[in-house]
C-alpha positions, -999 to +999 in steps of 0.1 A: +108-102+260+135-079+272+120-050+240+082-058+259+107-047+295+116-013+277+083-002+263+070-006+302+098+013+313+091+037+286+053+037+295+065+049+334+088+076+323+062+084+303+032+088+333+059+108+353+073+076+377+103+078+360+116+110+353+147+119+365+164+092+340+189+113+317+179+105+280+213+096+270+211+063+291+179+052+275+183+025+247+180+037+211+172+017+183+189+027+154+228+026+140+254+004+125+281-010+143+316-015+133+333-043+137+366-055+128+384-087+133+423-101+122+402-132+106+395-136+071+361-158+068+356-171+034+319-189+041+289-186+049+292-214+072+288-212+108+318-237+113+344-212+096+331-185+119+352-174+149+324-187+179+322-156+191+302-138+158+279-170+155+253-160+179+244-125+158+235-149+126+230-184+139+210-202+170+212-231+186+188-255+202+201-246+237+222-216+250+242-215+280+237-190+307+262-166+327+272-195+347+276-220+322+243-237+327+223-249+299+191-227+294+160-227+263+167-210+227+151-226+200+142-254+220+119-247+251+120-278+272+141-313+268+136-346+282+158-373+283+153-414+293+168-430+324+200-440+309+206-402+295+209-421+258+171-404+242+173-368+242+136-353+228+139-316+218+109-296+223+112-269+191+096-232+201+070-225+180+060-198+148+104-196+147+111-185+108+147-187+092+158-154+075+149-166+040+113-174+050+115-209+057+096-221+087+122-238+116+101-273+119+119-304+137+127-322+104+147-286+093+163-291+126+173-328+125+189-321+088+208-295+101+224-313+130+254-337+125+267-354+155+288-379+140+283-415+130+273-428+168+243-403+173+209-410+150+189-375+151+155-375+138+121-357+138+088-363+162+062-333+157+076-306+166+107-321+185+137-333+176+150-370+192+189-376+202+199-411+203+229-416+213+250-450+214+266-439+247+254-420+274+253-386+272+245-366+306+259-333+292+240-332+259+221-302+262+254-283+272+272-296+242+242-284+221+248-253+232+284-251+211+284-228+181+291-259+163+257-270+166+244-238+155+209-245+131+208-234+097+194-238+064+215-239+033+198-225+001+209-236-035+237-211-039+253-223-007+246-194+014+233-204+043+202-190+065+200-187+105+172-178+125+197-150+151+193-116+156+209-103+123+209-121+087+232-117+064+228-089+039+261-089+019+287-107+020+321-102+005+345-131+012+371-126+037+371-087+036+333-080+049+299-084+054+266-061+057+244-079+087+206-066+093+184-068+122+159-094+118+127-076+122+111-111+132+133-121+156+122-150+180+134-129+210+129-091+197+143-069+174+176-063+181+187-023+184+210-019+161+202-016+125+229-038+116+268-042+119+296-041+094+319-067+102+354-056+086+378-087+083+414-095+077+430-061+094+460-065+111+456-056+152+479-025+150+455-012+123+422-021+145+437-005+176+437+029+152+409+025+138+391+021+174+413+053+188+402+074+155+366+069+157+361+042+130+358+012+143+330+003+179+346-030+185+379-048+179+403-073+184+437-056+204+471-075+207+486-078+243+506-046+234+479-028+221+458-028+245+483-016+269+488+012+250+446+019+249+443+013+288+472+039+288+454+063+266+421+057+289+401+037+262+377+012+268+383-024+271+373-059+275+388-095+285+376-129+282+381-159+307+415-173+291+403-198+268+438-195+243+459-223+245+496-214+235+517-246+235+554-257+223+545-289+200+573-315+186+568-326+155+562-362+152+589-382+125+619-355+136+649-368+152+650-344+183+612-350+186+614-388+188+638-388+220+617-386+257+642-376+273+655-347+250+613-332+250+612-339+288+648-317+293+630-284+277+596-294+290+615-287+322+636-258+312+607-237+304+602-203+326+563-199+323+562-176+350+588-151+330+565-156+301+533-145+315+551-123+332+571-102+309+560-116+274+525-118+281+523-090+305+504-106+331+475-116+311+454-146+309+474-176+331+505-198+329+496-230+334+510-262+327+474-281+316+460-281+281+428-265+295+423-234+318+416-240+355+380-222+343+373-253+319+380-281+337+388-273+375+415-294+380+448-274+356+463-267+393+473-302+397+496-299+368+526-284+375+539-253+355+572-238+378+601-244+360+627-268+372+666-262+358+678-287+376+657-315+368+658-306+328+698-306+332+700-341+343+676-353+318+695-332+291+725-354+302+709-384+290+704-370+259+737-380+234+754-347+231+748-345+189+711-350+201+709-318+221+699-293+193+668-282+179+650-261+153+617-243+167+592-222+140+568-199+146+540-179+127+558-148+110+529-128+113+527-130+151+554-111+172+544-126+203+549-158+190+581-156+181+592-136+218+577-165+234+599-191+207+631-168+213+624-168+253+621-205+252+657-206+236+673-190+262+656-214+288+666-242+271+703-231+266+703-233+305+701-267+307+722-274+275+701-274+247+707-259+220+673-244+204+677-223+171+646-204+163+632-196+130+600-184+109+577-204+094+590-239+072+601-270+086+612-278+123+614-299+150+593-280+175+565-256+166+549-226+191+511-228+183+479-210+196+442-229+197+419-213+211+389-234+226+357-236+204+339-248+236+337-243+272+326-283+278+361-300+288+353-326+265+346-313+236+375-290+245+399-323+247+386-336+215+389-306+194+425-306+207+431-340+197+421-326+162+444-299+164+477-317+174+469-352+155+469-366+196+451-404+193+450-404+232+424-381+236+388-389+238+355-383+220+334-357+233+307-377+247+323-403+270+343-391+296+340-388+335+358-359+349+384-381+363+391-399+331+394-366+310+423-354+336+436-392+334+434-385+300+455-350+300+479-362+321+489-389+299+490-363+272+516-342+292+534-367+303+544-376+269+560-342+264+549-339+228+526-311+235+541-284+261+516-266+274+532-228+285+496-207+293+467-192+284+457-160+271+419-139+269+408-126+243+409-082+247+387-059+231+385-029+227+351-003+228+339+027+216+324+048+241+292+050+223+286+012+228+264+006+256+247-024+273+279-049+265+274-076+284+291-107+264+297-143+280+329-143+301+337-173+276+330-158+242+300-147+227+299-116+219+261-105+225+254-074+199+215-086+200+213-061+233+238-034+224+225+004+214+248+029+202+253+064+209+258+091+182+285+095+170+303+130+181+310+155+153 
C-alpha cells in the first residue's frame, strides 16, 4: 500500500509534476541498519523479545493506531456477539509465514494462548474467541506483542509473518534480520538490520556518535551529553515503572507503619528533578497518567511531617533498614542512596547496598502493554501482588479501586516513570515509532553513509 503511494509519486516526478523535490529526501530501498540494545535475548521467542523489536519479525491479529485505537493487521474485520463474550477473527487472505507456511485460521488458533478461561478455535478462514467473561477490549489486547502469531519449526526457531525474518541468529549477542520480499503490506526499504545485543549504554552512546551504530538505547546521562553534542534523539510516553518494593517475610517489611513512614519521607519531586533530570514523570501511581487517566488522584508530594509521626510508632530497634539495588545500574543506586537521605529525615535509618539480600529493593518494570489491565496484571506478576486483577475483567473504576488498595498497603512505593531515549543517526529517515513503543523500521530508509 504505502510502496503502490511512492511508485505514483515516483510516476509524477517522473512526467515533470514533481520536480523540484531534492533527491536526497526521496526514499531509497537499500541498506542495513544497526541496531544496538543493553538486552541480551537468548530465543527466538516473541515473549523474550523487548516489545518494541517484535513488530519487525512478528504480527499480530490487530495493531493499534497513533491514538491507541485498535485497527486491521492480519485480521481484516472482527465481530463480536451482544454480550462481547464470541470474538470471530476475519484472517487476511494469501498471508505466508517466512518459512513458507500458509497463515490459515487453524495456524492462528494454535498459536494463540489466552489462558485457561478463553477457548480459541478455527471457522474457515476466521479465528473464534470465547471468552468466559466479557471482554469489550479484546481486539485492543490482541494487539499486545504478546499475542504476536507465529509458527514454531522442529528446531524451535520460530517463523513470523512481519516485515523482516530472521536470517541468523546468534544467542544474546546478535542477529542478521532480512526484508521479507513477500510482505503482506510491502517490502520494507531496508535490506535488513543487525540487531547488536548485550552492549552496555555508555558503549551504544559511542558507537551512535562514531558512526557505527543508526539506533540505540541512551541512559538519562547519555543522552544529555548527545542533545549537548547536537545528536539526534528520541523519547517514548513514560511507560517505566521505577518503584521501592519491601520484601515480603523481612522484619522491617512486615510493619505498616514503618513502610508507611518512608512511603512518606520520599522526595519524588527531587528525584525527577535532579536524579532523573526531568525526564519521564514522578508520580505516585503504579501506571502513568497516559495509561490509565486517573495516576493524578494519587498523591506523590512528599510529606516529612506525616512520615515522622508514623516513624514514632515504629519501636525504635524497628527503625532500620537494608535497601539493594542492581549493581549494573547507576541510576538505581542514586535513586536507593537519595531515598536514604529522605528517610533519615524522618528517623529511619536506611543502609543501602548492591545486590544480595534486603529488606527493600529499587526495581524498574517497564509496561509490556498500553491496556491498564493487562498493565496491572503483568505487575501483579512482577511484584508477586495477589490483589491485582486478571486482564480481562475490570471496569475502569475497579482497576483504580484496585491500585489504590495496592498503594495503600505500602508494599510497593511507587517514585515515577521514565521514557525510553534513543538515539539516531542522521541518515535514518521517515522514524515515525508509536509514542508507546514500537519501534516501526518497516518504513525507515537510510541515507549513505558519509566517507
Amino acid at each position: 500500500m504505502r510502496r503502490f503511494a511512492w511508485q505514483l509519486l515516483a510516476l509524477i516526478s517522473l512526467t515533470g509534476l514533481r520536480t523540484s523535490a531534492p533527491a536526497e529526501t526521496r526514499p531509497r530501498y537499500g541498506g542495513t541498519a544497526t541496531v544496538e540494545i543493553h538486552e541480551a535475548i537468548t530465543l527466538t521467542d516473541p515473549g523474550e523479545w523487548p516489545p518494541a523489536l517484535v513488530p519487525w519479525v512478528y504480527d499480530r491479529l490487530v495493531r493499534l493506531d497513533d491514538h491507541g485505537q485498535p485497527r486491521p493487521a492480519l485480521a481484516i474485520s472482527w465481530q463480536h456477539d451482544a454480550e462481547n463474550r464470541r470474538w470471530e477473527f476475519q484472517l487476511r487472505p494469501g498471508v505466508k509465514f517466512h518459512d513458507g507456511s500458509p497463515v490459515t485460521a487453524a495456524a492462528v488458533a494454535a498459536s494463540l494462548k489466552m489462558g485457561p478461561k478463553v477457548a480459541i478455535s478455527s471457522e474457515g478462514a476466521s479465528v473464534v474467541i470465547q471468552d468466559e467473561t466479557p471482554a469489550p477490549d479484546l481486539p485492543g489486547t490482541l494487539a499486545d506483542s504478546r499475542y504476536a502469531i507465529l509458527r514454531r519449526g522442529a528446531d524451535g526457531v520460530t517463523s513470523g509473518t512481519g516485515p523482516y525474518r530472521i536470517a541468523e541468529w546468534q544467542a544474546g549477542r546478535r542477529a542478521v534480520l532480512a526484508a521479507n520480499e513477500d510482505y503482506w503490506e510491502g517490502r520494507p526499504f531496508l535490506d535488513g538490520i543487525e540487531l547488536r545485543m548485550f552492549r552496555a549504554y555508555r558503549d551504544q552512546a559511542v558507537d551512535l556518535e562514531l558512526g557505527k551504530a543508526d539506533v540505540v538505547e541512551l541512559s538519562i546521562e547519555d543522552a544529555r551529553r548527545a542533545a549537548q553534542r547536537g545528536l539526534r534523539t528520541w523519547t517514548s510516553a513514560p511507560f517505566e515503572l521505577i518503584a521501592l518494593v519491601f520484601e515480603r517475610g523481612r522484619a522491617p517489611a512486615e510493619n505498616i507503619s514503618f513502610r508507611q513512614s518512608v512511603a512518606l519521607s520520599v522526595d519524588r519531586a527531587a528525584i525527577h528533578d535532579v536524579l532523573l533530570q526531568k525526564q519521564g514523570e514522578a508520580s505516585g501511581a503504579l501506571l502513568p497518567q497516559w495509561v490509565t487517566g486517573h495516576a493524578f488522584l494519587f498523591p506523590a508530594a512528599r510529606d516529612l511531617e506525616g512520615a515522622q509521626r508514623t516513624a514514632a510508632a515504629v519501636p525504635k530497634s524497628g527503625l532500620r533498614a537494608t535497601l539493594s539495588y542492581d549493581p549494573a545500574d547507576a541510576l538505581a543506586r542514586s535513586i536507593a542512596e537519595r531515598i536514604a537521605v529522605d528517610a533519615r529525615e524522618a528517623g529511619v535509618l536506611i543502609q543501602v547496598a548492591p545486590g544480595g539480600q534486603a529488606d527493600m529493593r529499587i526495581a524498574r518494570v517497564p509496561l509490556r502493554s498500553s491496556d491498564p489491565a493487562q498493565a496491572l496484571s503483568d505487575l501483579a506478576s512482577a511484584f508477586h501482588i495477589g490483589e491485582l486483577m486478571e486482564p480481562s475483567a475490570a471496569t475502569d473504576e475497579v482497576r483504580y479501586q484496585v491500585e489504590k488498595k495496592v498503594i495503600n498497603d505500602f508494599r510497593v512505593i511507587p517514585l515515577g516513570h521514565l521514557p525510553e531515549i534513543l538515539g539516531i543517526a542522521s541518515r535514518v529517515r521517515n522514524w515515525q515509532p508509536h509514542r508507546w513503543g514500537d519501534w516501526r523500521l518497516d518504513d525507515v530508509w537510510l541515507e549513505p553513509r558519509t566517507p
